[in-house]
C-alpha positions as CSV (number, residue, x, y, z in Angstrom):
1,X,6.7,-11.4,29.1
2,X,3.1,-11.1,29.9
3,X,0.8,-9.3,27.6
4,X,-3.0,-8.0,28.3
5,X,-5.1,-6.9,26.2
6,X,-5.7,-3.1,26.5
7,X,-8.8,-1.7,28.3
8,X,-10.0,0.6,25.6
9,X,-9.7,-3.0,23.0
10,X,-11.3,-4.7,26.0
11,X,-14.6,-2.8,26.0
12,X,-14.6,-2.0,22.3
13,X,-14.8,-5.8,21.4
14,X,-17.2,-6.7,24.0
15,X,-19.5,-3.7,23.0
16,X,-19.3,-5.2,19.1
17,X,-19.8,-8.5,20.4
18,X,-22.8,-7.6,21.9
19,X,-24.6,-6.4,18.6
20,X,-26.1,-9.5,16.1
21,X,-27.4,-6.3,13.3
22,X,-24.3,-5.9,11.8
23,X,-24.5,-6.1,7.6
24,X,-21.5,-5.9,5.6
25,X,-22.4,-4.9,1.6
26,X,-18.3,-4.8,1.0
27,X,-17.6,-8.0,3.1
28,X,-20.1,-10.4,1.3
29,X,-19.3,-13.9,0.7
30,X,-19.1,-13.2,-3.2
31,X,-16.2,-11.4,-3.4
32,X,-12.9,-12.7,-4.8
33,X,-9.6,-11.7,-3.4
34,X,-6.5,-12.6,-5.2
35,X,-3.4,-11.5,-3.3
36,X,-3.8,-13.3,0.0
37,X,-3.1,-16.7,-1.8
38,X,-1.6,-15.6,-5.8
39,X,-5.4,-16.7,-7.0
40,X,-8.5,-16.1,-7.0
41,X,-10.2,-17.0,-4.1
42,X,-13.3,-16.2,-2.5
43,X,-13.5,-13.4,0.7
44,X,-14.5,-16.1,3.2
45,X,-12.4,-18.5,2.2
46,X,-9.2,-16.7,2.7
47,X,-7.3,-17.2,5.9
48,X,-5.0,-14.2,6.1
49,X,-6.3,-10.8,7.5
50,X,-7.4,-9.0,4.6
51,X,-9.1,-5.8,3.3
52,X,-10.9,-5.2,-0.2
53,X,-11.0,-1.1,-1.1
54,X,-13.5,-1.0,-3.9
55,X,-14.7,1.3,-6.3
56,X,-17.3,3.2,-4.4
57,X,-15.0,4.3,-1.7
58,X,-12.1,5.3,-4.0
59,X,-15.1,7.4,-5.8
60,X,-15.5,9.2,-2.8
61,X,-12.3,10.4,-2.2
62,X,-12.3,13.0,-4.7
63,X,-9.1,14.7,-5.4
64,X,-7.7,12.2,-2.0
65,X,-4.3,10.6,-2.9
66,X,-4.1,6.4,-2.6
67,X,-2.2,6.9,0.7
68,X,-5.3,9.3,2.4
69,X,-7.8,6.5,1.0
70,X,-5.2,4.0,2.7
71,X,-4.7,5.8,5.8
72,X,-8.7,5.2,6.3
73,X,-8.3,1.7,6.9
74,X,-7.6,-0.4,9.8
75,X,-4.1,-1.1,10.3
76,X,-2.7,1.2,8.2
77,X,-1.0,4.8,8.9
78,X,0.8,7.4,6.4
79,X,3.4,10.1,7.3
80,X,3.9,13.3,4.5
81,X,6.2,15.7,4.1
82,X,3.8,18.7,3.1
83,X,0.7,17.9,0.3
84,X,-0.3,15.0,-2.0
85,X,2.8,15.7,-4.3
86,X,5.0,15.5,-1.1
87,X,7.3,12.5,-0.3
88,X,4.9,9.6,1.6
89,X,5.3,6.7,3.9
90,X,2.6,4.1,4.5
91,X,2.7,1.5,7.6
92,X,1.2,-1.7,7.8
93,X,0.8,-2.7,11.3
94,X,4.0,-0.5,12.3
95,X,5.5,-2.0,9.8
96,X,8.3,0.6,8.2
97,X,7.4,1.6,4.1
98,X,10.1,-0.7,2.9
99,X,8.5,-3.4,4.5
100,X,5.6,-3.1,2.7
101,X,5.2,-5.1,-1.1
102,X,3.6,-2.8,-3.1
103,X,2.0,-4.5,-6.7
104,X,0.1,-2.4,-9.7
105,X,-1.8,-5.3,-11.7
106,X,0.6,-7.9,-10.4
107,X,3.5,-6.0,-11.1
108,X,5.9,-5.2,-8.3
109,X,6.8,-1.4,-8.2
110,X,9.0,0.2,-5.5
111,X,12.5,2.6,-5.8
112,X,15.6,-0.2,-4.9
113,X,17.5,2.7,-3.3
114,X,14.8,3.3,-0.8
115,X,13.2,-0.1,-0.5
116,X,9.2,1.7,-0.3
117,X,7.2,2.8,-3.1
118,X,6.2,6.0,-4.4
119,X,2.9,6.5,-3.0
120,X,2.7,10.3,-4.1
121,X,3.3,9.4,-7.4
122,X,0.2,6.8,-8.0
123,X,-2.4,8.3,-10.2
124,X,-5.9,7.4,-8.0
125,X,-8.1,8.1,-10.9
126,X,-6.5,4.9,-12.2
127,X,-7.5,2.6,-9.5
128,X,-10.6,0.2,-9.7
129,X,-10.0,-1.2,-6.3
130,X,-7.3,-2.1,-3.6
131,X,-6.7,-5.4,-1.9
132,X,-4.7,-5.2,1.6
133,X,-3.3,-8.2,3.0
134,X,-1.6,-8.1,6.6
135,X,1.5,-10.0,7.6
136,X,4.2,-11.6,6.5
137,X,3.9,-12.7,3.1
138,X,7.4,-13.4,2.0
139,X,6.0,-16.8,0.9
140,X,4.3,-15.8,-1.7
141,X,6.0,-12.4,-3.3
142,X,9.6,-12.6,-1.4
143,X,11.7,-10.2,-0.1
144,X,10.5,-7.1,1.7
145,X,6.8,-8.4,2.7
146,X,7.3,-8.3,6.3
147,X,3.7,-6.2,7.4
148,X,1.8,-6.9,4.6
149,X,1.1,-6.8,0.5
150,X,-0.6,-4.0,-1.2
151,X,-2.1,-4.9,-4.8
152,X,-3.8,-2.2,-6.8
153,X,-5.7,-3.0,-9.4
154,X,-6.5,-0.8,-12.7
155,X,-10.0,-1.0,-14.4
156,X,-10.5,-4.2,-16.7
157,X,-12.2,-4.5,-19.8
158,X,-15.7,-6.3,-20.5
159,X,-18.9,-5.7,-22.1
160,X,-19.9,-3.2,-24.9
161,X,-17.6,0.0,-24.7
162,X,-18.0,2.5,-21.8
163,X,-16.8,5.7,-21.6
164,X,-15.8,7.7,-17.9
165,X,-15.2,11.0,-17.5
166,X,-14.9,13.4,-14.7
167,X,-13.7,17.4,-14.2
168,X,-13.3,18.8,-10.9
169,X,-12.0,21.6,-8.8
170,X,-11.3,23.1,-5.1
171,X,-9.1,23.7,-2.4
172,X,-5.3,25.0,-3.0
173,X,-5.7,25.4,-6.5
174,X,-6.6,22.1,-7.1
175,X,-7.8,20.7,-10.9
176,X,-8.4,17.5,-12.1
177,X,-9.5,15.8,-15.3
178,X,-9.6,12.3,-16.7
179,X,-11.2,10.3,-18.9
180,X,-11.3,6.2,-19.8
181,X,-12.5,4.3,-22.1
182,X,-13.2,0.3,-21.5
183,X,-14.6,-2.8,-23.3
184,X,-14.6,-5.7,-25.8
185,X,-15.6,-6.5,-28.9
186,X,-15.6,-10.1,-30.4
187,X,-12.2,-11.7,-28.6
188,X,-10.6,-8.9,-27.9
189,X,-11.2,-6.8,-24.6
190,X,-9.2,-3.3,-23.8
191,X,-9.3,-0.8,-21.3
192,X,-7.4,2.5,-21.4
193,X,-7.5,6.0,-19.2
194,X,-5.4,9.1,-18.9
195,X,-5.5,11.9,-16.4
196,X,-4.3,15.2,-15.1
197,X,-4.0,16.7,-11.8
198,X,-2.1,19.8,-9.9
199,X,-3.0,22.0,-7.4
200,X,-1.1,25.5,-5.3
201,X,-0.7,23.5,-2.5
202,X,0.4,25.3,0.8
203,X,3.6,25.4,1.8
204,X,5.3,22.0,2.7
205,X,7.2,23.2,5.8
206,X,6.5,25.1,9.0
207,X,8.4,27.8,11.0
208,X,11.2,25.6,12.5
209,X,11.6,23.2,9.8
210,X,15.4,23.4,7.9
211,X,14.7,24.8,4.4
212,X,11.5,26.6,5.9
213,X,10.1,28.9,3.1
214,X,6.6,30.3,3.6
215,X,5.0,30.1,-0.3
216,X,2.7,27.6,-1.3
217,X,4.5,24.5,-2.7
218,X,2.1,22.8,-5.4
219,X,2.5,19.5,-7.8
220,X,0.9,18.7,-11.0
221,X,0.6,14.5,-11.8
222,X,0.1,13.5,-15.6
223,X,-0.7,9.5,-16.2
224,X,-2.0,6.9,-18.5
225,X,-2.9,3.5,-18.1
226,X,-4.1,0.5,-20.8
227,X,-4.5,-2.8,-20.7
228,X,-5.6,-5.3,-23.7
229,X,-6.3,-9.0,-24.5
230,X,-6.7,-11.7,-26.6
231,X,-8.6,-14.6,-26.2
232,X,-6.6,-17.1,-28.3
233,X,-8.8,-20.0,-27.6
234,X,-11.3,-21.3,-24.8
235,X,-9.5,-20.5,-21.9
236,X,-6.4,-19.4,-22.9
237,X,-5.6,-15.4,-23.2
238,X,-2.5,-13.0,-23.9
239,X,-2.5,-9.6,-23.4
240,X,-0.1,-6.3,-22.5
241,X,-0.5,-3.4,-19.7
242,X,0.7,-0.9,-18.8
243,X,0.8,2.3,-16.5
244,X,2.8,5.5,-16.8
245,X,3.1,8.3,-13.8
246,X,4.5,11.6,-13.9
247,X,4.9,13.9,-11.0
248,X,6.4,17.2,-10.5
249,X,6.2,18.5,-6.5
250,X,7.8,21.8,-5.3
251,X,9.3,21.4,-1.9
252,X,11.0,23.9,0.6
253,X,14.7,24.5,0.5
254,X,15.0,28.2,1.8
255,X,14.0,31.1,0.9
256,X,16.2,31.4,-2.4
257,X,13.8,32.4,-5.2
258,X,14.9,29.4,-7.1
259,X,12.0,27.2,-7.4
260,X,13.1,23.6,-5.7
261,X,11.2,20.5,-6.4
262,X,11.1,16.8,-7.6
263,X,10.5,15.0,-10.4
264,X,9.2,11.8,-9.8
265,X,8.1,8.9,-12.5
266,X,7.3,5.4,-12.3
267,X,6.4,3.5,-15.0
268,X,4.9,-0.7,-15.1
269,X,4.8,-2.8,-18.3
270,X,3.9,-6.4,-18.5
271,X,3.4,-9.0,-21.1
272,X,1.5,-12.3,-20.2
273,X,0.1,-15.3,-21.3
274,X,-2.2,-17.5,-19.7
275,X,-4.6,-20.2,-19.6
276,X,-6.1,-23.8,-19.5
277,X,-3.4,-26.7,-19.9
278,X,-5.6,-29.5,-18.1
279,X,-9.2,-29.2,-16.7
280,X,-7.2,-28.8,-13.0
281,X,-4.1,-27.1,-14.7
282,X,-3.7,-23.7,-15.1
283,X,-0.7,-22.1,-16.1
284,X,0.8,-18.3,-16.5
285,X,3.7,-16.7,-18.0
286,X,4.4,-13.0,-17.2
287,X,7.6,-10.8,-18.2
288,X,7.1,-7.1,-16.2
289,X,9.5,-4.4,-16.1
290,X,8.9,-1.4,-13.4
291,X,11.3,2.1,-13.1
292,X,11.1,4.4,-10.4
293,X,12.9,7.8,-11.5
294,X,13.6,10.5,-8.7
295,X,15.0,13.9,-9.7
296,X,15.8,16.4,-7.3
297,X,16.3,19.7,-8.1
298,X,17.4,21.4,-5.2
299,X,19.3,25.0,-6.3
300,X,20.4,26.8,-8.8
301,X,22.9,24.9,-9.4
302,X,24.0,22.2,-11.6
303,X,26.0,20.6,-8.6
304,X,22.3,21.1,-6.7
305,X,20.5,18.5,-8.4
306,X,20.8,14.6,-8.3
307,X,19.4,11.3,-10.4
308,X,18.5,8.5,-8.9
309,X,16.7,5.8,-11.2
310,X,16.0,2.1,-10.4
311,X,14.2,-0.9,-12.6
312,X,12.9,-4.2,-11.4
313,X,12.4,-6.5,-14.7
314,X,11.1,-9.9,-13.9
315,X,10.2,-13.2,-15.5
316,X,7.2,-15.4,-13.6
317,X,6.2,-18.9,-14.6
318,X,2.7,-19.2,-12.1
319,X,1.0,-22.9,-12.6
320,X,-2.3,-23.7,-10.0
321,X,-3.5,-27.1,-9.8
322,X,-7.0,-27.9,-8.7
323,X,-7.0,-31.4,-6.6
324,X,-10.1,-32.0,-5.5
325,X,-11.3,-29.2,-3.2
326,X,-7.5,-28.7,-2.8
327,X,-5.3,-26.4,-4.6
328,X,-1.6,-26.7,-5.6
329,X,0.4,-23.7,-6.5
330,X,4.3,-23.9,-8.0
331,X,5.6,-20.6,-9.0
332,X,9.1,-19.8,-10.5
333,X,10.6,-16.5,-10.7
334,X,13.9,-14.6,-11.6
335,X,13.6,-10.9,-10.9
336,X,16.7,-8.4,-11.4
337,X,17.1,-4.7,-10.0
338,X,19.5,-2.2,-11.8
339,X,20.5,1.2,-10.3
340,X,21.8,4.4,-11.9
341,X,22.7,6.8,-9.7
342,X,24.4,10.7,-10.1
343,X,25.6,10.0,-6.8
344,X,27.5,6.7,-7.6
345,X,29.3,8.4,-10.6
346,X,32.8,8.2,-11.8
347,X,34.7,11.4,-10.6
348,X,38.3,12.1,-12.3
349,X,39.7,11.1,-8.6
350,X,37.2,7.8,-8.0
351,X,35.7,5.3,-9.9
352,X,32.0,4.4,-10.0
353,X,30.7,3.2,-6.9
354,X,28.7,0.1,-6.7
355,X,26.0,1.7,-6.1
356,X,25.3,2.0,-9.8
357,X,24.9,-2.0,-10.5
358,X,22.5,-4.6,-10.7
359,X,21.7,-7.8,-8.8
360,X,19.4,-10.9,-9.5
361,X,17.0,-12.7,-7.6
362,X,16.3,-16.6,-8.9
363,X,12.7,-17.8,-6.8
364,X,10.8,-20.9,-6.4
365,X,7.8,-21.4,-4.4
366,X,5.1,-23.6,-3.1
367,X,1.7,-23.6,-1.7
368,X,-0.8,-25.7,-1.0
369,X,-4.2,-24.9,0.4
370,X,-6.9,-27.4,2.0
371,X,-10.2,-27.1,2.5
372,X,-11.6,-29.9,4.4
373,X,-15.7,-29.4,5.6
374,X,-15.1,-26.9,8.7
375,X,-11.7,-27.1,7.8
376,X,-9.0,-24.4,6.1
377,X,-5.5,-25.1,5.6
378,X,-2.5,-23.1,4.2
379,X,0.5,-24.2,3.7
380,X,3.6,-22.6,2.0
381,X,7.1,-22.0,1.2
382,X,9.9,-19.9,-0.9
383,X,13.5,-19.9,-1.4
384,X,15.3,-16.5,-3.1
385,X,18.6,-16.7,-4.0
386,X,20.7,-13.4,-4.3
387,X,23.8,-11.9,-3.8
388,X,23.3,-12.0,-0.3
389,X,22.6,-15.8,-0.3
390,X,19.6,-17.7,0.1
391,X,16.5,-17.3,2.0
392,X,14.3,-19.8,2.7
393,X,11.1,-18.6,4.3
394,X,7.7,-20.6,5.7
395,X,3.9,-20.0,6.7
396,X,1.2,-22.3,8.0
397,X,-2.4,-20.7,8.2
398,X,-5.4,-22.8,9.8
399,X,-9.1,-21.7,10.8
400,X,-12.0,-23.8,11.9
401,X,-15.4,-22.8,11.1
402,X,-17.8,-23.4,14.2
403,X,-20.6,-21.9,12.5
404,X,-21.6,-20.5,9.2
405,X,-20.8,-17.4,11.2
406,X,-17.8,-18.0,13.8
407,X,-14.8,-18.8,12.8
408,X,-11.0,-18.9,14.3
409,X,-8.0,-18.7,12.4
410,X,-4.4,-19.3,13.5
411,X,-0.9,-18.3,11.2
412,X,2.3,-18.7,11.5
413,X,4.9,-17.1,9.1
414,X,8.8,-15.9,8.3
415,X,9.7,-13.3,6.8
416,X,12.7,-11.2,5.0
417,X,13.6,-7.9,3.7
418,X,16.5,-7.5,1.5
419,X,19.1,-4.5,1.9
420,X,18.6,-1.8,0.0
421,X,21.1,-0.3,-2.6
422,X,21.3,2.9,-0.5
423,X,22.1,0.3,2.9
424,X,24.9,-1.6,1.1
425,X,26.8,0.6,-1.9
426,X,25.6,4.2,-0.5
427,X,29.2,6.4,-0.1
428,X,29.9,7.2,3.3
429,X,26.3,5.4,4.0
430,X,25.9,1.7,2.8
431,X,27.7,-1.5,4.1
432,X,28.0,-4.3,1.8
433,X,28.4,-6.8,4.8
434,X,24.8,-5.9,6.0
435,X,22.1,-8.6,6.2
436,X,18.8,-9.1,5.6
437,X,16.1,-8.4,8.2
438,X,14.2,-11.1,9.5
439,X,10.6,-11.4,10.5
440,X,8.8,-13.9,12.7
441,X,5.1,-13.5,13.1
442,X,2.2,-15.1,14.7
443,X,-1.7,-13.7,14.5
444,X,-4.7,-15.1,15.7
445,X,-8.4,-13.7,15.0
446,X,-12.4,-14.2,16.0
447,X,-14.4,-13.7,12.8
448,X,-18.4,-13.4,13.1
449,X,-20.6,-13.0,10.2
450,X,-24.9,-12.6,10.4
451,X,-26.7,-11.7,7.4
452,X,-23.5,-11.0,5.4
453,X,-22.1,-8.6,7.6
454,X,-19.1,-9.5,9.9
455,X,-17.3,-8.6,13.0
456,X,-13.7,-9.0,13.5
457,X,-10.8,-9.1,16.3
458,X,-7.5,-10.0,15.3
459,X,-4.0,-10.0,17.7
460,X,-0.8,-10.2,16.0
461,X,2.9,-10.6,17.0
462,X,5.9,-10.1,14.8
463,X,9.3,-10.0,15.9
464,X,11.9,-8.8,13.8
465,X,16.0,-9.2,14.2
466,X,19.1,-7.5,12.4
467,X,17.3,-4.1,11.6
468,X,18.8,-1.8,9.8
469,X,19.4,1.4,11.6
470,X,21.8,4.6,10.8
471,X,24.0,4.2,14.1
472,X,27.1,6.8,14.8
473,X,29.2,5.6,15.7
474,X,29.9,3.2,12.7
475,X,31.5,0.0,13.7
476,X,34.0,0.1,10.5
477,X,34.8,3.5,10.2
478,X,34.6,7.2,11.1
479,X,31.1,8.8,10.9
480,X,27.3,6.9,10.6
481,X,26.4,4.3,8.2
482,X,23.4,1.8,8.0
483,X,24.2,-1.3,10.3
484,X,22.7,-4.8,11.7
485,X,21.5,-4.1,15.1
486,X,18.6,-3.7,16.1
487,X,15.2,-5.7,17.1
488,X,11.6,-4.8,16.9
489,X,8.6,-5.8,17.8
490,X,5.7,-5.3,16.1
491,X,2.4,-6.4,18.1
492,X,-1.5,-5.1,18.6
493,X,-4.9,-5.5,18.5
494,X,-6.8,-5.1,15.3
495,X,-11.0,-4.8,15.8
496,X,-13.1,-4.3,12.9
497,X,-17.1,-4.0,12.8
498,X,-19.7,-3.0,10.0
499,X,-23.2,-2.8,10.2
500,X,-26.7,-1.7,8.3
501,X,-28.7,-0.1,10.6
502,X,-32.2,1.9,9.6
503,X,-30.8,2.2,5.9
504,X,-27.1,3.1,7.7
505,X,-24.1,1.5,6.6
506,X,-21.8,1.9,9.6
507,X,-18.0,0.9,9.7
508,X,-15.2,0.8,12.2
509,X,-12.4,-0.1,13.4
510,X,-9.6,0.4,16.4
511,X,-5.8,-0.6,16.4
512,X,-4.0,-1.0,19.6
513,X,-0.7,-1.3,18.6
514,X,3.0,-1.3,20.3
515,X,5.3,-0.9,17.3
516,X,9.0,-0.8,19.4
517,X,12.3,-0.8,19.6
518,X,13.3,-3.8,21.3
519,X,16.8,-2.5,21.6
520,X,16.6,0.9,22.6
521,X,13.4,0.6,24.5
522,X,11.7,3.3,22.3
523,X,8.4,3.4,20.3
524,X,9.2,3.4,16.6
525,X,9.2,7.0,14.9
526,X,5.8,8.4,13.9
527,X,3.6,5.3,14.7
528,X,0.6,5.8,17.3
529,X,-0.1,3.2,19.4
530,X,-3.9,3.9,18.5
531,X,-5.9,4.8,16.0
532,X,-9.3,4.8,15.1
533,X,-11.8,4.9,12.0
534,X,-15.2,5.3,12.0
535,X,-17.5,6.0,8.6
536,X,-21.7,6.4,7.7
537,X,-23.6,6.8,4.7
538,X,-26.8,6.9,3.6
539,X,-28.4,6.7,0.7
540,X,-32.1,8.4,-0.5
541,X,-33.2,8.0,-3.9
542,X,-30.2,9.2,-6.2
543,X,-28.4,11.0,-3.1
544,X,-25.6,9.5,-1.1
545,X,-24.3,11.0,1.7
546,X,-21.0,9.9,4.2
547,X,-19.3,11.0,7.3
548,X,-16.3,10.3,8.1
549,X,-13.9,10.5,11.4
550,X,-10.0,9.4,11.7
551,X,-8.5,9.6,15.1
552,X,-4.8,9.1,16.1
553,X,-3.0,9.1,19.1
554,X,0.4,10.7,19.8
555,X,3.5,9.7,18.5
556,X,7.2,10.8,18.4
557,X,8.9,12.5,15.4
558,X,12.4,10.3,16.2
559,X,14.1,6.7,17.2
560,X,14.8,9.2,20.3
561,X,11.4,10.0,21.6
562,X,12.3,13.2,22.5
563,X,10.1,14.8,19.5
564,X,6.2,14.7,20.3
565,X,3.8,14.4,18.0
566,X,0.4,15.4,19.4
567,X,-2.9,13.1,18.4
568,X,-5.2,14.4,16.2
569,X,-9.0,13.6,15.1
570,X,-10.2,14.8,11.2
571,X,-13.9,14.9,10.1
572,X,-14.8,14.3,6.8
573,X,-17.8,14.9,4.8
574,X,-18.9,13.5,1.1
575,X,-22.5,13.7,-0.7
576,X,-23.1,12.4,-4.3
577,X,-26.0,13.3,-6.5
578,X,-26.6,11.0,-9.9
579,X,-29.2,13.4,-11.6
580,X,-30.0,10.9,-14.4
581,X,-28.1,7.5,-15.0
582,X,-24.9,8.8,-16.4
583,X,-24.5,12.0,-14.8
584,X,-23.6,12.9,-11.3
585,X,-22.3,15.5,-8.8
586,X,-19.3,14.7,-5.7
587,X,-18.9,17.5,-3.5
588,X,-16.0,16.4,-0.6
589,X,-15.0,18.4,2.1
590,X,-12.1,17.1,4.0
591,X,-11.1,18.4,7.6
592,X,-14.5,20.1,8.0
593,X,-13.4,21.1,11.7
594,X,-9.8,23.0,10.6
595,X,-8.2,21.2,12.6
596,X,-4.6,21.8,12.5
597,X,-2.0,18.6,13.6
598,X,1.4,16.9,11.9
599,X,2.0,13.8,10.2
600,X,6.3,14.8,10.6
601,X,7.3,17.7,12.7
602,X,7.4,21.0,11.4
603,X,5.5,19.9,8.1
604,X,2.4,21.4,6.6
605,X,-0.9,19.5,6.2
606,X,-4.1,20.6,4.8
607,X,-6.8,22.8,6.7
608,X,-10.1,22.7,5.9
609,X,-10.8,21.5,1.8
610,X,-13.2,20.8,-0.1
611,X,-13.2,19.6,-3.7
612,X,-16.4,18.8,-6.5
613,X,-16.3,17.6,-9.6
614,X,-19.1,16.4,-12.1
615,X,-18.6,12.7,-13.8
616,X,-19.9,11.5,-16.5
617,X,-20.3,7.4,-16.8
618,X,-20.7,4.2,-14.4
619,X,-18.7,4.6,-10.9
């Protein structure tokens, strides 16, 4: 098969080629990722395709949920069912949800009945920054990271005590508060925040949609978050965290009076210990324990609700060894997922279905990285063992640095995603003979930095083989069921610019992408095949002010392609005023243009919104 690059990529990289003023404040050399390699590492120095979200840009989002601050970067789309509190998907390079890893402070969170994670349930306020990693990374954090990892990261402790504080207001109904409360004193450093948030909302569905019901279908989120530490000795610390999230959506289900909706709560707890064995030796020890608990309230009726809750608890024994410029990395792991369903119950005619169990995952892992002059080398590799047997899965990164500015980097990887509980023990659903999916991927990317900033183009190609589709009919019995059969391929252009121009700082990007269905022929369900973002602020004394455009092109609603979704284009306007050193003003308005489009057909999405709120304390 022969594959060009598409026109519009074609002239989009040779007109950022052409420019040598790009500047890149975010992309500087200082800054330290940790998820592309399990430690800290600095931005440049990373092989894999990755993206930082800091502070400043979460800021600006205002009353924005993580998956809308997502949805602004490259690579990356989102589908809702209706507002914020509504059910979410995120895709990573047209990677499905469940194929994303999804991490709160190291901590793996994620429903096993569904396989993705509850995006609508995240608390933003929480959130000091974001890291993105594309690709397979099944090396590194095993099953399920087939397009990419997503690590959020809650606000640490240091210095003398700082308080935050913000109150805000707008669109639908919407109100927000929180408030946090960081710092250290002597050896022990702490950090802790709580916050509320509901809104009206609009109504969820559209005329045409099952369940349609024209009121306005609003959520309220309650959560708190803390972390604290101890430094033992030089170099060695222990500490606990934690994050609690509770959400309550409304949702459509007719036009019954009874008031449907969801209650949704995820929780993360961990306990570790780490430090300084050897001057090139250091080791961590982390227990963690995550639930995801869905409630659906559907009707009246006791019959009309359902329980699903899940828990991941896992043990992690993380040792890095520094040889020479080289680093060694062994990790250990045994993770085990329990399920507890209403839907797997005991009955006086059945007994309980397997889909109320548990199952263990034992992993070891290795990775070695090499930096040699010009040089960058990662190496690495992971077996899991489960009930389904044992994976063993591989990656090799390299890039050569021409120039302080140019480099190239090459990867090749494997990947996995487990089967779901819902996909194996599911009544009249699940197959326990189903397989894993498998991944194979290889990327290569043009990097150019001047001054600090950068340019990027990136191609990637990822194959994947024994999907796991709902086909009808079902090869063992009457009806549809979740089944082994079908291939995808997930492959595109990623191009990526920033740039300080006149006092400007200008970012885009452009993904042209074929996410499809090697089997059927199809494009998979409600990914575009482009889609574009493009931002610029400017700051003037104690004023900031952004602009913002997403475009996307059309997709299809189904596997089928028979349902169009039309492309869309959303403008978005922010402007911050810090009137003296603690105090400032953010005044958002999202969709200034009204323009009306669909994420899923026959669900609502916001019109034009804006939201301002007045903060108190260090952004």
């Amino acid at each position: 098969m022969h594959h060009r690059v598409p026109r519009q990529a074609a002239a989009l990289a040779l007109a950022l080629s052409a420019s040598t003023a790009f500047a890149a404040p975010d992309s500087a050399p200082e800054t330290v990722v940790v998820t592309a390699t399990r430690t800290p590492e600095r931005a440049d120095q990373v092989i894999a395709d990755t993206t930082v979200i800091g502070r400043d840009e979460i800021a600006r989002a205002g009353a924005g949920s993580v998956a809308d601050v997502l949805a602004r970067q490259r690579g990356i789309e989102i589908v809702r069912n209706g507002g914020p509190g509504a059910s979410t998907s995120v895709f990573l390079r047209g990677a499905n949800s469940n194929q994303v890893v999804v991490l709160i402070d190291g901590v793996r969170i994620g429903s096993s009945t569904s396989g993705a994670a509850s995006w609508n349930a995240i608390p933003l306020s929480a959130i000091d920054h974001i890291e993105v990693v594309y690709g397979p990374l099944s090396t590194l954090y095993g099953a399920d990271a087939i397009g990419g990892v997503v690590q959020i990261f809650t606000r640490k402790s240091a210095g003398a005590p700082q308080l935050d504080a913000s109150l805000g207001g707008g669109s639908y109904g919407t109100r927000q508060y929180d408030a946090a409360i960081h710092g250290a004193s002597g050896i022990v450093s702490y950090a802790f925040g709580t916050a509320h948030e509901e809104a009206d909302g609009f109504s969820a569905t559209r005329p045409g949609a099952f369940g349609y019901n024209p009121d306005d279908d609003g959520y309220s989120r309650n959560s708190a978050n803390g972390r604290i530490a101890v430094r033992l000795a030089e170099g060695i610390d222990a500490g606990v965290q934690f994050l609690k999230s509770r959400l309550r959506a409304q949702y459509d289900n007719g036009a019954a009076a009874f008031d449907a909706r969801n209650f949704q709560d995820i929780d993360s707890y961990a306990a570790f210990l780490d430090g300084r064995i050897q001057p090139n030796w250091r080791s961590s020890l982390q227990w963690a324990r995550s639930s995801d608990r869905l409630g659906n309230f559907g009707g009246a009726a006791p019959a009309d609700a359902s329980q699903i809750n899940t828990r991941q608890d896992e043990i992690t024994w993380h040792n890095t060894f520094a040889i020479g410029a080289d680093t060694l990395q062994l990790l250990a792991a045994h993770r085990k997922e329990s399920v507890l369903s209403t839907s797997g119950a005991a009955t006086p005619t059945s007994p309980p279905s397997p889909l109320n169990g548990s199952r263990v995952t034992n992993s070891v892992a290795a990775s070695y990285d090499l930096r040699r002059g010009s040089h960058l080398v990662d190496l690495s590799a992971r077996n899991d063992h489960s009930v389904y047997g044992a994976k063993t899965t591989g990656a090799a990164g390299y890039a050569y640095e021409f120039s302080r500015q140019l480099r190239a980097s090459a990867s090749v990887g494997t990947s996995f995603r487990a089967p779901t509980f819902n996909e194996l023990y599911y009544p009249g659903y699940g197959l326990p003979s189903n397989k894993p999916e498998q991944g194979r991927n290889a990327e290569a990317a043009l990097r150019y930095q001047v001054s600090g900033g950068e340019l990027q183009a990136g191609y990637y190609r990822n194959r994947l083989t024994d999907m796991i589709v709902t086909v009808n009919p079902c090869p063992s019995r009457t009806g549809s069921c979740a089944y082994n059969v079908n291939h995808a391929l997930l492959e595109g252009w990623t191009l990526s610019a920033t740039s300080r121009i006149k006092g400007i700082d200008l970012r885009a990007s452009a993904d042209f992408q074929d996410p499809r269905d090697e089997t059927t022929g199809k494009q998979l369900a409600r990914r575009a095949r482009r889609h574009v973002n493009l931002s610029a602020s400017h700051t003037t004394g104690r004023l900031e002010s952004g602009i913002e455009l997403q475009a996307s092109g059309q997709r299809f609603d189904d596997a089928a392609n028979r349902n169009r979704l039309g492309g869309y284009g959303l403008l978005n306007l922010t402007t911050s005023w810090r009137f003296n050193p603690d105090w400032s003003l953010l005044v958002r308005l999202d969709n200034a243009a009204d323009k009306r489009y669909e994420l899923a057909r026959n669900y609502g999405t916001a019109g034009r919104s804006w939201f301002a709120a007045l903060r108190y304390g260090v952004r």
